[in-house]
N, C-alpha and C positions, 0 to 999 in steps of 0.2 A: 134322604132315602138312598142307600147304595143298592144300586143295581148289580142283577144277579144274575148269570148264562142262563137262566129259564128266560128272563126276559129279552134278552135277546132273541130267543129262541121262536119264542111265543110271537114277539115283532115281525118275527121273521116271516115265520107259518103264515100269520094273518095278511101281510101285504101281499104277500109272491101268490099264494094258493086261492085264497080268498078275493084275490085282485082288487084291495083295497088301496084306496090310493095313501102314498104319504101323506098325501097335507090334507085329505080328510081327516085322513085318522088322527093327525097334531090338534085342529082343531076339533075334531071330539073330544077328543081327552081335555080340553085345556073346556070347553062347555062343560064336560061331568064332573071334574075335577078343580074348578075355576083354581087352574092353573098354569104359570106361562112359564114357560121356556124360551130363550133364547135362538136364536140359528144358529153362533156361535158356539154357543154348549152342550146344543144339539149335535151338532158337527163333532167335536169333541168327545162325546159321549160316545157318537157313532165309533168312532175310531179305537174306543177300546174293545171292540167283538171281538180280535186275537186276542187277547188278554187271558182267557180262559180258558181252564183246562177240563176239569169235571162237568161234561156233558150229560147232560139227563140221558138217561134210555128212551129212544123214539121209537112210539110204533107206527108212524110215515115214515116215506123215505124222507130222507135229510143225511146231505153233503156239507160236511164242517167249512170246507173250501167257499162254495155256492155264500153261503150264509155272512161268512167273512169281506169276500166281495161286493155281494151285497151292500154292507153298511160301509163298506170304503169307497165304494162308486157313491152312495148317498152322500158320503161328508165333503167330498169332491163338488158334489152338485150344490150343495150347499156353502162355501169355499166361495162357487164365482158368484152368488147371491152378496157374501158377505165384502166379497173384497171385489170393490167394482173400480 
């Protein structure tokens, strides 16, 4: 599955606004979805949010900046998990 700037997006809204936690929500998804991911790939993955140009039309507020960050502070955090 190639992910798409809605998902990013979407990750986004639900962590930051929703105050869910990351690794709640990895392991939800990985319970609905009996699916695993990595931290690695995770990390990885995270790092592609610059990558994108065509941003859906929001109607919350949303900072392309904020959201980028975001997942680059997460793959960081994830980085000293993986490499100890």
């Amino acid at each position: 599955m190639k992910p798409c700037v809605r998902d990013y997006v979407d990750f986004f809204c639900i962590v930051t606004q929703q105050k869910y936690s990351l690794d709640k929500l990895w392991l939800d998804a990985k319970d609905k979805f009996d699916w695993h991911i990595d931290k690695l790939t995770l990390a990885s993955q995270f790092l592609r949010a610059g990558d994108f140009e065509d941003y859906p039309k929001m109607l919350i507020p949303f900072k392309k900046p904020e959201m980028i960050d975001f997942y680059y502070s997460r793959a960081d955090q994830l980085k000293k998990e993986i490499i100890k």
